[in-house]
Backbone as XML, in Angstrom:
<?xml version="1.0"?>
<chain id="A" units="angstrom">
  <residue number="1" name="UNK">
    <atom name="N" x="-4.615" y="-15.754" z="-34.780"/>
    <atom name="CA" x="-3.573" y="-15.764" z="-33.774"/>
    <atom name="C" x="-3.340" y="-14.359" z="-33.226"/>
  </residue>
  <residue number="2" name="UNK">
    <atom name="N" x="-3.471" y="-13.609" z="-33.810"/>
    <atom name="CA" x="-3.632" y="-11.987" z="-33.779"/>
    <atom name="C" x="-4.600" y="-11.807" z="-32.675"/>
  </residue>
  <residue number="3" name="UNK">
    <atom name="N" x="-5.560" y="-11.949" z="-32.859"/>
    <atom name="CA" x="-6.569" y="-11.857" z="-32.091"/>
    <atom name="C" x="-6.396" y="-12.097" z="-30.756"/>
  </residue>
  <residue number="4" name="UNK">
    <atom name="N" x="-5.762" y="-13.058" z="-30.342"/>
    <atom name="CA" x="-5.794" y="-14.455" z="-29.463"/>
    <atom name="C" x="-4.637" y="-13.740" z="-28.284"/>
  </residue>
  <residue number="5" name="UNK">
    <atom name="N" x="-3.548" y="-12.815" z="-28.862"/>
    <atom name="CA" x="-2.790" y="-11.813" z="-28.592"/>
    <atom name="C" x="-3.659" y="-10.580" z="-28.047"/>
  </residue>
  <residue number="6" name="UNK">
    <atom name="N" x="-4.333" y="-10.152" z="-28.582"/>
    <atom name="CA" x="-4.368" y="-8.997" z="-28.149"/>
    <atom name="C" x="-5.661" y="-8.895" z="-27.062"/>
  </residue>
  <residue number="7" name="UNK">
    <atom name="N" x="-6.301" y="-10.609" z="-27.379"/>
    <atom name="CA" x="-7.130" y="-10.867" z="-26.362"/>
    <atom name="C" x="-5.978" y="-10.890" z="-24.428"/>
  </residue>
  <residue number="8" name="UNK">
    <atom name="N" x="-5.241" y="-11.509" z="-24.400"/>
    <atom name="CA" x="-4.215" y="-11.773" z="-23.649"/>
    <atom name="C" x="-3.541" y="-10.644" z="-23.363"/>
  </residue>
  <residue number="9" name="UNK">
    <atom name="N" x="-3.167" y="-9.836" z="-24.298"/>
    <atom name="CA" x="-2.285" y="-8.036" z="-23.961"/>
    <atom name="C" x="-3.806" y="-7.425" z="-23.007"/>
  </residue>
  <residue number="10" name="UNK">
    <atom name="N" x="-4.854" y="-7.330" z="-23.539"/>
    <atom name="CA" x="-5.773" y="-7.002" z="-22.878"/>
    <atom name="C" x="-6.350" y="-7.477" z="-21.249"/>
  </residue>
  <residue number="11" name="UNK">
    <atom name="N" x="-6.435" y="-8.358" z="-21.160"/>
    <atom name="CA" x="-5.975" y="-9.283" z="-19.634"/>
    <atom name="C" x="-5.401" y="-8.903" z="-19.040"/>
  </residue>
  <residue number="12" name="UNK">
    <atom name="N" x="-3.859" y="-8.921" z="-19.519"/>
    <atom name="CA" x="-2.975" y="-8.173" z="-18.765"/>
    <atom name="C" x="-2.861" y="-6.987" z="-18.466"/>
  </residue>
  <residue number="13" name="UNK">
    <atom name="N" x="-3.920" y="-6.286" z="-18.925"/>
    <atom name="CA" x="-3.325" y="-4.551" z="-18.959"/>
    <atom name="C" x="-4.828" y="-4.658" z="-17.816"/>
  </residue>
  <residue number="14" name="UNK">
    <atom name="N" x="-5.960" y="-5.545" z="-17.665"/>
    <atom name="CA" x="-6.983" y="-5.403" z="-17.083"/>
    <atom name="C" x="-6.433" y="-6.171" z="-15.901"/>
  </residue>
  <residue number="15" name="UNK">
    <atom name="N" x="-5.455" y="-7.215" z="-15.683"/>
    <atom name="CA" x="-5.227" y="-7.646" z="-14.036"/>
    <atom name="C" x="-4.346" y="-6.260" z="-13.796"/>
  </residue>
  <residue number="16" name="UNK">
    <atom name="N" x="-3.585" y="-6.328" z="-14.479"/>
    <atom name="CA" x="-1.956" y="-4.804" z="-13.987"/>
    <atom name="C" x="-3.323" y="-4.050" z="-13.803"/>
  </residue>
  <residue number="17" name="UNK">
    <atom name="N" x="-4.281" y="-3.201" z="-14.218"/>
    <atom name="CA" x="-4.651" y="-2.074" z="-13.673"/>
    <atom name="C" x="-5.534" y="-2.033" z="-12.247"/>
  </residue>
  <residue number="18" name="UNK">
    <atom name="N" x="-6.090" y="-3.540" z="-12.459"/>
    <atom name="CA" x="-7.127" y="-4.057" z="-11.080"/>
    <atom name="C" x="-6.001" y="-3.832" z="-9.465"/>
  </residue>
  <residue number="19" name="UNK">
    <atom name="N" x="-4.832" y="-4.524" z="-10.215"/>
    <atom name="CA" x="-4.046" y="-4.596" z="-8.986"/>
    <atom name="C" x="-3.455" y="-3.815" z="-8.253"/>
  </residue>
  <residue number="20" name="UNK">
    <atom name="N" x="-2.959" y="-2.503" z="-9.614"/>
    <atom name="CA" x="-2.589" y="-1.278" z="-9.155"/>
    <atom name="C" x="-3.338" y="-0.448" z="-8.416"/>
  </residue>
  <residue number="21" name="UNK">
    <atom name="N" x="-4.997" y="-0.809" z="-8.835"/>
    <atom name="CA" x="-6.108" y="0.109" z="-7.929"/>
    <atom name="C" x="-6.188" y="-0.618" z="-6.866"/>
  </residue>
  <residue number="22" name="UNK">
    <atom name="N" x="-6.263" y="-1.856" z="-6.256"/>
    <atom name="CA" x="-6.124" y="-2.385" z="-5.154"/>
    <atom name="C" x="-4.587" y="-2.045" z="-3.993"/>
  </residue>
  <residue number="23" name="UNK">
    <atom name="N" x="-3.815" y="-1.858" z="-4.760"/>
    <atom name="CA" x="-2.889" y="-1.520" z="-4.117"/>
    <atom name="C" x="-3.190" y="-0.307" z="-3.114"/>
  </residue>
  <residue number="24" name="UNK">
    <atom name="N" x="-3.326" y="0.826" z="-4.388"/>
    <atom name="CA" x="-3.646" y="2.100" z="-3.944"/>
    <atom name="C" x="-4.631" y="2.032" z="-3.248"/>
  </residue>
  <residue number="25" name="UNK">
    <atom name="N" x="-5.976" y="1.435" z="-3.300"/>
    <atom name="CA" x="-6.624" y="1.590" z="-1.997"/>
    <atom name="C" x="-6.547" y="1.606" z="-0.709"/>
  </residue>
  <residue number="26" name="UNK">
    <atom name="N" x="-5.932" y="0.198" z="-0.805"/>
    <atom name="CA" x="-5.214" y="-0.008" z="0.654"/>
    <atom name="C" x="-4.287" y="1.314" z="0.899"/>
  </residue>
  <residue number="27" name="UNK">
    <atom name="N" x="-3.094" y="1.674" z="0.013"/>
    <atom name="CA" x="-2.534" y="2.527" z="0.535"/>
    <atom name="C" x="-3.130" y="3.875" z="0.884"/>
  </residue>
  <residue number="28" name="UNK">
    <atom name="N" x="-4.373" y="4.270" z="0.451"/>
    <atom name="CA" x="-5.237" y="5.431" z="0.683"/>
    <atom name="C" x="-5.513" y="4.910" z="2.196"/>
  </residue>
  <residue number="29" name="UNK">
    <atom name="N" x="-6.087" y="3.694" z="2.421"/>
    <atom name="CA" x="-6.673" y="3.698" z="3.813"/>
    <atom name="C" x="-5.652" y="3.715" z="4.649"/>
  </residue>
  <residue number="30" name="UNK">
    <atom name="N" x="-4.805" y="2.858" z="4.562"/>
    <atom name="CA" x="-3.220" y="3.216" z="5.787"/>
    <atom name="C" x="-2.801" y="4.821" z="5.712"/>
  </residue>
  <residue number="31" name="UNK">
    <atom name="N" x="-2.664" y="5.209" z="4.790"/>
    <atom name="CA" x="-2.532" y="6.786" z="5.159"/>
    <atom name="C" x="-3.557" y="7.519" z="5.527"/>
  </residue>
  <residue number="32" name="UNK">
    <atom name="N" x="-4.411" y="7.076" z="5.383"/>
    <atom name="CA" x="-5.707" y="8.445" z="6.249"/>
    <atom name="C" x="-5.479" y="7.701" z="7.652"/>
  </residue>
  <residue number="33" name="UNK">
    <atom name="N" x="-5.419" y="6.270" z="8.171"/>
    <atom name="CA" x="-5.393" y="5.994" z="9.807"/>
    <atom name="C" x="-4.121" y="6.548" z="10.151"/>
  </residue>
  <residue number="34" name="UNK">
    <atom name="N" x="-2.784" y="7.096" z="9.561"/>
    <atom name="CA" x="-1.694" y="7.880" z="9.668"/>
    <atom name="C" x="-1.716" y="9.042" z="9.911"/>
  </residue>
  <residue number="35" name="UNK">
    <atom name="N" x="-2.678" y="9.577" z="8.984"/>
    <atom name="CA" x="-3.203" y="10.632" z="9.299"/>
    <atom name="C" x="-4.074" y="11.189" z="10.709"/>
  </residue>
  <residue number="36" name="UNK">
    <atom name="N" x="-5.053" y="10.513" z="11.060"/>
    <atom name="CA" x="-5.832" y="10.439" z="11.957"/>
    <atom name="C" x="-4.952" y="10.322" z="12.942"/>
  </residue>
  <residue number="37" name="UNK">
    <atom name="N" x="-3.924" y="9.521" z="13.352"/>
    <atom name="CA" x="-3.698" y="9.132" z="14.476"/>
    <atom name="C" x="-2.145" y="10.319" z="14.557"/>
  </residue>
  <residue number="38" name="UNK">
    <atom name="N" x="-2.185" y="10.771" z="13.794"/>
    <atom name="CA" x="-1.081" y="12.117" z="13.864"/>
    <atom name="C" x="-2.113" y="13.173" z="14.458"/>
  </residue>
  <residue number="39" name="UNK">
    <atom name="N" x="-2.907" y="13.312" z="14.322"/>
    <atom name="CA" x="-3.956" y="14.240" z="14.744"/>
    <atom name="C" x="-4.701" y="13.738" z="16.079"/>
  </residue>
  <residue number="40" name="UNK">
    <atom name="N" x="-4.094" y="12.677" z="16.516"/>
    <atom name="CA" x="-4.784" y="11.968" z="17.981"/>
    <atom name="C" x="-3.625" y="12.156" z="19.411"/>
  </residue>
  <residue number="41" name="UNK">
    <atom name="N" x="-4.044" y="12.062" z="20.348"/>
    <atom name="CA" x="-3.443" y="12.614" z="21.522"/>
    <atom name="C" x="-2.175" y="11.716" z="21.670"/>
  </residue>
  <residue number="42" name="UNK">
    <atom name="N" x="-2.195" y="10.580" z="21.009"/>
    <atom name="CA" x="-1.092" y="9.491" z="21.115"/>
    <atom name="C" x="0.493" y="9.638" z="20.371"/>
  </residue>
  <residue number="43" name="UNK">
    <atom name="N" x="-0.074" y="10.666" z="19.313"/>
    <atom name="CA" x="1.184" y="10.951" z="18.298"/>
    <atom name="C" x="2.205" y="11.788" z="19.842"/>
  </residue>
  <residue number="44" name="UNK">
    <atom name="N" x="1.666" y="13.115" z="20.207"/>
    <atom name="CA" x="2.162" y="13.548" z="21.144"/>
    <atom name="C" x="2.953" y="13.317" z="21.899"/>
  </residue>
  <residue number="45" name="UNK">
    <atom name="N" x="2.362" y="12.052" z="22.467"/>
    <atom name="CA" x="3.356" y="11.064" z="23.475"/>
    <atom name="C" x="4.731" y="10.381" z="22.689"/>
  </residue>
  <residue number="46" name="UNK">
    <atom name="N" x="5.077" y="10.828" z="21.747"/>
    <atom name="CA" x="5.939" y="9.901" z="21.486"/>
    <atom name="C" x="6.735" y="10.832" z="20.951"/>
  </residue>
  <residue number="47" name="UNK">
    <atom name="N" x="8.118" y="10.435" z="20.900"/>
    <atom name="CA" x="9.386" y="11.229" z="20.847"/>
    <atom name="C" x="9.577" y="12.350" z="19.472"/>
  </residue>
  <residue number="48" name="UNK">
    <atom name="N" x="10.226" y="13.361" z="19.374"/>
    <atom name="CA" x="10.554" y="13.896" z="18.474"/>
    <atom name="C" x="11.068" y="12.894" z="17.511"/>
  </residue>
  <residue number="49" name="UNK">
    <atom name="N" x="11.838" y="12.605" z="17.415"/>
    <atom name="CA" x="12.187" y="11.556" z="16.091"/>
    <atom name="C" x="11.462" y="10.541" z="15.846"/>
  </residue>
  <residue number="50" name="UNK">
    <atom name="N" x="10.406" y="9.952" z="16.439"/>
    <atom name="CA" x="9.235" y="9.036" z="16.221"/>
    <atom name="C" x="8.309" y="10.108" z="15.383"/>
  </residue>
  <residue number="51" name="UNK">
    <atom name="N" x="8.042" y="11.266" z="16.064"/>
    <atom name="CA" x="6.997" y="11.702" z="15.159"/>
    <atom name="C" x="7.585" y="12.254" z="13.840"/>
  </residue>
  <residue number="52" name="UNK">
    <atom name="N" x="9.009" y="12.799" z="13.493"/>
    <atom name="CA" x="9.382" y="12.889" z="12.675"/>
    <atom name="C" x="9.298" y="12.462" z="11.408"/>
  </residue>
  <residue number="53" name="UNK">
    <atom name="N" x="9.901" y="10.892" z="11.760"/>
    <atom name="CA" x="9.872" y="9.718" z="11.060"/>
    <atom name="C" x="8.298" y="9.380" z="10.357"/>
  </residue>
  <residue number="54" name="UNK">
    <atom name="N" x="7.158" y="9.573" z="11.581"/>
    <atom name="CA" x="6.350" y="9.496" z="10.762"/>
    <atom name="C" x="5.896" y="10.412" z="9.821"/>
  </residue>
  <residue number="55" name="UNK">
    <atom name="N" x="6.075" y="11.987" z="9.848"/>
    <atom name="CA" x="6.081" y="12.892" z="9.013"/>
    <atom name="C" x="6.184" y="12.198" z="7.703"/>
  </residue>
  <residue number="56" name="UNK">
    <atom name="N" x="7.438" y="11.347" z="7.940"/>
    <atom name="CA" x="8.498" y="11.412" z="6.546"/>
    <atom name="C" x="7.623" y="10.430" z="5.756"/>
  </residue>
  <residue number="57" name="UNK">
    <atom name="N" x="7.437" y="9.331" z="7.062"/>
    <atom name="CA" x="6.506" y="8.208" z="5.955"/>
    <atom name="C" x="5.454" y="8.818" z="5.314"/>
  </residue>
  <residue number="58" name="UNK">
    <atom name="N" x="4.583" y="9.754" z="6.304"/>
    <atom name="CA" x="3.268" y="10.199" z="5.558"/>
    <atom name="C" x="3.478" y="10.833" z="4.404"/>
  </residue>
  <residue number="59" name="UNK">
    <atom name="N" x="4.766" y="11.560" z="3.647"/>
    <atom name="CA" x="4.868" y="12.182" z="2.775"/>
    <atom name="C" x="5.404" y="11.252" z="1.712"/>
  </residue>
  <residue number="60" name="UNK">
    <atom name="N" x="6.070" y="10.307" z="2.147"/>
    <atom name="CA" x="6.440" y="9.214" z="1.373"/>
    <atom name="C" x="5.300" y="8.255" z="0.772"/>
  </residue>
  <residue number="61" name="UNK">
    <atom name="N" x="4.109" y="8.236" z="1.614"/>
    <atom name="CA" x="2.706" y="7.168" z="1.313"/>
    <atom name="C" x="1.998" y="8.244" z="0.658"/>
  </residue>
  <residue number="62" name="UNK">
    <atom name="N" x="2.370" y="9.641" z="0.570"/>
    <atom name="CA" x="1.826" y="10.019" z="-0.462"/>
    <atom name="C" x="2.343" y="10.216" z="-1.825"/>
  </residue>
  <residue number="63" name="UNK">
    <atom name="N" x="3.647" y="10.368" z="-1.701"/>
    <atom name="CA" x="4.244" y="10.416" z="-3.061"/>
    <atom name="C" x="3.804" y="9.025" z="-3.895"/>
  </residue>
  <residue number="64" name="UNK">
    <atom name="N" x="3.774" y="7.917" z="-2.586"/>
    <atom name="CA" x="3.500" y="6.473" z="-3.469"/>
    <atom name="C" x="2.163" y="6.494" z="-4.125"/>
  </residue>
  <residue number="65" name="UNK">
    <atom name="N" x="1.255" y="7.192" z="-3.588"/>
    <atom name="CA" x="-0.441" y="7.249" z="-3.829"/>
    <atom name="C" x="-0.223" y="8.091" z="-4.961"/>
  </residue>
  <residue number="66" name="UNK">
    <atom name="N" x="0.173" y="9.014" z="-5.810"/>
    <atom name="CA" x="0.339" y="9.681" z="-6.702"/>
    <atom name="C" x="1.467" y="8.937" z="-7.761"/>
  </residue>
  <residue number="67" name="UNK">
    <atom name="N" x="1.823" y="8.311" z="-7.097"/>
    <atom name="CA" x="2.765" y="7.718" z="-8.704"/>
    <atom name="C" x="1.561" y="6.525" z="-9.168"/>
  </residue>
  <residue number="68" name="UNK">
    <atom name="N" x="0.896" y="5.692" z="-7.943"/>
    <atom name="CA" x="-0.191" y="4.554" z="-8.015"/>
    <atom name="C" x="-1.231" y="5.293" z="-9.058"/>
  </residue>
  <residue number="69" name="UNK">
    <atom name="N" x="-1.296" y="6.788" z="-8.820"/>
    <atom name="CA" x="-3.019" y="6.952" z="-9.320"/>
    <atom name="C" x="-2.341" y="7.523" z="-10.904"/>
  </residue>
  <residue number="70" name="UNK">
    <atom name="N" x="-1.196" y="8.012" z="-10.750"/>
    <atom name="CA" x="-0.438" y="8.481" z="-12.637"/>
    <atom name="C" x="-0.916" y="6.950" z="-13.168"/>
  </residue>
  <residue number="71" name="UNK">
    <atom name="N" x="0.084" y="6.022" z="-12.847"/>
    <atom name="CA" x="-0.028" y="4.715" z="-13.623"/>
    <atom name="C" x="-1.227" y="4.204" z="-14.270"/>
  </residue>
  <residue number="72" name="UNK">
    <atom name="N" x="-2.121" y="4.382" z="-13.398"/>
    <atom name="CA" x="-4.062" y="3.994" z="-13.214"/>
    <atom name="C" x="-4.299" y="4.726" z="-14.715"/>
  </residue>
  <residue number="73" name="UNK">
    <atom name="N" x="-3.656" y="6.001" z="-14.335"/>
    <atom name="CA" x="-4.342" y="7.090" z="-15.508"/>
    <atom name="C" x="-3.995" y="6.289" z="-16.619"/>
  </residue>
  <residue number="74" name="UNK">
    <atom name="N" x="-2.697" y="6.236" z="-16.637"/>
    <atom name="CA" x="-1.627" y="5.910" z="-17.830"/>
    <atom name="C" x="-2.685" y="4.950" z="-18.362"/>
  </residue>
  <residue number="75" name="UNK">
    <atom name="N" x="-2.923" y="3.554" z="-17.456"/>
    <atom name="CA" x="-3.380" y="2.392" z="-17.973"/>
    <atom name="C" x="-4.771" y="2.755" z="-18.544"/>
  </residue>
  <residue number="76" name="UNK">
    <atom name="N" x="-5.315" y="3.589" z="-18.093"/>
    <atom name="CA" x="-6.677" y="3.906" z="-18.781"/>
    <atom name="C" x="-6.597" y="4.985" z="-19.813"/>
  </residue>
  <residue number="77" name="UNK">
    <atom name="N" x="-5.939" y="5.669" z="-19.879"/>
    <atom name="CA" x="-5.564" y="6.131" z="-20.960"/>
    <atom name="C" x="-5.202" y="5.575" z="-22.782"/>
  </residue>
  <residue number="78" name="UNK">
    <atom name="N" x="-4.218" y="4.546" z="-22.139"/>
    <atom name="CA" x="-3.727" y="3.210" z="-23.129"/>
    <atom name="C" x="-4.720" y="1.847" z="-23.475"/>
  </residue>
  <residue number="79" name="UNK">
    <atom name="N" x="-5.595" y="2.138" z="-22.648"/>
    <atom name="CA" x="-6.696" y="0.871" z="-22.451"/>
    <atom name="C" x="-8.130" y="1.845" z="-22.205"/>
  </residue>
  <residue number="80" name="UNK">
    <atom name="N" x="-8.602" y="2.477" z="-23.155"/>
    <atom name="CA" x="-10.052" y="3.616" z="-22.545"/>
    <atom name="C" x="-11.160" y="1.735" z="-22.366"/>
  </residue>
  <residue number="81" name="UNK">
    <atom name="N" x="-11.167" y="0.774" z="-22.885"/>
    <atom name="CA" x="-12.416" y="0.030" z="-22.420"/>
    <atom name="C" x="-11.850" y="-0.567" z="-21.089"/>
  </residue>
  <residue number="82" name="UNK">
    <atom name="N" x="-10.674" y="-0.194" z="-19.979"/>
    <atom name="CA" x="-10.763" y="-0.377" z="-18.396"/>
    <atom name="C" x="-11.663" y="1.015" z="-18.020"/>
  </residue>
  <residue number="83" name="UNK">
    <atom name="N" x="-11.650" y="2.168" z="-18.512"/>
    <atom name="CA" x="-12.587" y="2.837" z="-17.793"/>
    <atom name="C" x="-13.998" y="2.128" z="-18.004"/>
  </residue>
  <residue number="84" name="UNK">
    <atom name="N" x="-14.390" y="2.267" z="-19.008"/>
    <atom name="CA" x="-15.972" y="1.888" z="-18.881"/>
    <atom name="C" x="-15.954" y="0.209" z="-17.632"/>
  </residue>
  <residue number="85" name="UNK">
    <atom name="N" x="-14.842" y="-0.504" z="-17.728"/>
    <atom name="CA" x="-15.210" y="-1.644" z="-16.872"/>
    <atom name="C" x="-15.359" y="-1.170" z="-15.423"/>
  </residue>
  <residue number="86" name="UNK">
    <atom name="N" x="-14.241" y="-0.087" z="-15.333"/>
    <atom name="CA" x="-14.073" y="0.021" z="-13.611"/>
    <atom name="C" x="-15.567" y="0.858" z="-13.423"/>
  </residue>
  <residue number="87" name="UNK">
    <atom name="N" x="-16.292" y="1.918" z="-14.364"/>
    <atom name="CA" x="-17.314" y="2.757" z="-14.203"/>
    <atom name="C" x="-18.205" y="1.532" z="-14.064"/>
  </residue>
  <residue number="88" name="UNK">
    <atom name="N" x="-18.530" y="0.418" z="-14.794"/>
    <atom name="CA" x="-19.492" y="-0.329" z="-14.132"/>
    <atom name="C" x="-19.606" y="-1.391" z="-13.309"/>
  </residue>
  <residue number="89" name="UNK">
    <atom name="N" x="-18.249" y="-1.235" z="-12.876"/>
    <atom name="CA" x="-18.122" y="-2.032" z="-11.506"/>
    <atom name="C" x="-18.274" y="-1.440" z="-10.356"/>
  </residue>
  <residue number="90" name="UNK">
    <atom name="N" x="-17.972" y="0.245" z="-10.642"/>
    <atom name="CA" x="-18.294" y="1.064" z="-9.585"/>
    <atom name="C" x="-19.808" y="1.218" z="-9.408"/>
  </residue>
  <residue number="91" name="UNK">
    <atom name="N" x="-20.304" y="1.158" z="-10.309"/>
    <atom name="CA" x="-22.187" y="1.177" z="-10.091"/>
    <atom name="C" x="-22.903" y="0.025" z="-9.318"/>
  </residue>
  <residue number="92" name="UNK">
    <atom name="N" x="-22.249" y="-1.083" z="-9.800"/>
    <atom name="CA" x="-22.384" y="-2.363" z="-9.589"/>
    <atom name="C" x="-22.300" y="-2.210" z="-8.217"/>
  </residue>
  <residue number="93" name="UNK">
    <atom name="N" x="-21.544" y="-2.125" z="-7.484"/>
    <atom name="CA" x="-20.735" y="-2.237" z="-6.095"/>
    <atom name="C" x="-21.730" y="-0.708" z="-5.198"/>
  </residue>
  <residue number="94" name="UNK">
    <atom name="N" x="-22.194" y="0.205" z="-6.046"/>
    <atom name="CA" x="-22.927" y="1.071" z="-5.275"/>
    <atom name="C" x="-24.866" y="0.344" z="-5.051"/>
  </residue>
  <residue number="95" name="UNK">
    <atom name="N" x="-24.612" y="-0.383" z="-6.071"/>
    <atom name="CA" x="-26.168" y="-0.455" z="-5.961"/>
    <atom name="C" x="-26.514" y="-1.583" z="-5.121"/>
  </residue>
  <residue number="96" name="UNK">
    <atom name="N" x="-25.460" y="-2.585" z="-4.955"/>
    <atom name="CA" x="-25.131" y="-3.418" z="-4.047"/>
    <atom name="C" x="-24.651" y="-3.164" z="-2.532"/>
  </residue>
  <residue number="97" name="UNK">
    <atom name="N" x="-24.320" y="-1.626" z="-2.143"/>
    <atom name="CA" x="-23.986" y="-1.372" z="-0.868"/>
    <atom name="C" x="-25.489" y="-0.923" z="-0.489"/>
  </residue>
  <residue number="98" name="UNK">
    <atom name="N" x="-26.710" y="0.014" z="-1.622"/>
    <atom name="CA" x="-27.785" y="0.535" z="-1.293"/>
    <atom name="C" x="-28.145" y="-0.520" z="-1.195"/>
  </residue>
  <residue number="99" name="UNK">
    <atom name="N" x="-28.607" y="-1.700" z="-1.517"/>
    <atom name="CA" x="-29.713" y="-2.424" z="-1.093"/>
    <atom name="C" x="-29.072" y="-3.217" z="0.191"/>
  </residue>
  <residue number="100" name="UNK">
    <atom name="N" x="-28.083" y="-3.086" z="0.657"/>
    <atom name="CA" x="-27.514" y="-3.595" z="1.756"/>
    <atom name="C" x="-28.119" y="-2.621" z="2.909"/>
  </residue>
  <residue number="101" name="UNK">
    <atom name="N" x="-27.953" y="-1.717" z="2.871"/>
    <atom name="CA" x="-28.647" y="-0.661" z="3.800"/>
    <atom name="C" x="-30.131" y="-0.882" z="4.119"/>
  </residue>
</chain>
């Protein structure tokens, strides 16, 4: 029954960390097109307190991307066999984009 537990604590600590890195991805990609488009001729056009505001978010989507990537640590830290899974899912997923090319 022991077992059967810590099979299940393990699950959970492997969906919580999958989801937390999915999160953060997405939130990596919405902040770099935030980025980009602060750096595009369009930010310009738009009011001092529009661009402000977005300042604030961009510093805010980063504070969120740094508490996302602590947690990640945390969970792999507390769980070292999610690193070796995510390291060979990351291989997995590279050797699968090369033969796509």
């Amino acid at each position: 029954m022991d077992n059967k537990k810590e099979t299940n604590s393990s699950k959970s600590a492997h969906t919580v960390h999958g989801d937390i890195s999915k999160e953060k991805t997405a939130l990596d990609e919405n902040k770099q097109k935030l980025m980009d488009f602060r750096q595009g001729p369009e930010f310009q056009t738009l009011s001092p307190e529009h661009q402000q505001l977005l300042e604030r978010q961009a510093t805010a989507m980063d504070g969120y991307s740094q508490a996302l990537g602590n947690r990640i640590s945390l969970f792999e830290r507390e769980n070292p066999e999610l690193v070796k899974e995510s390291s060979l899912k990351e291989e997995k997923d590279s050797k699968s984009k090369k033969k796509d090319e």
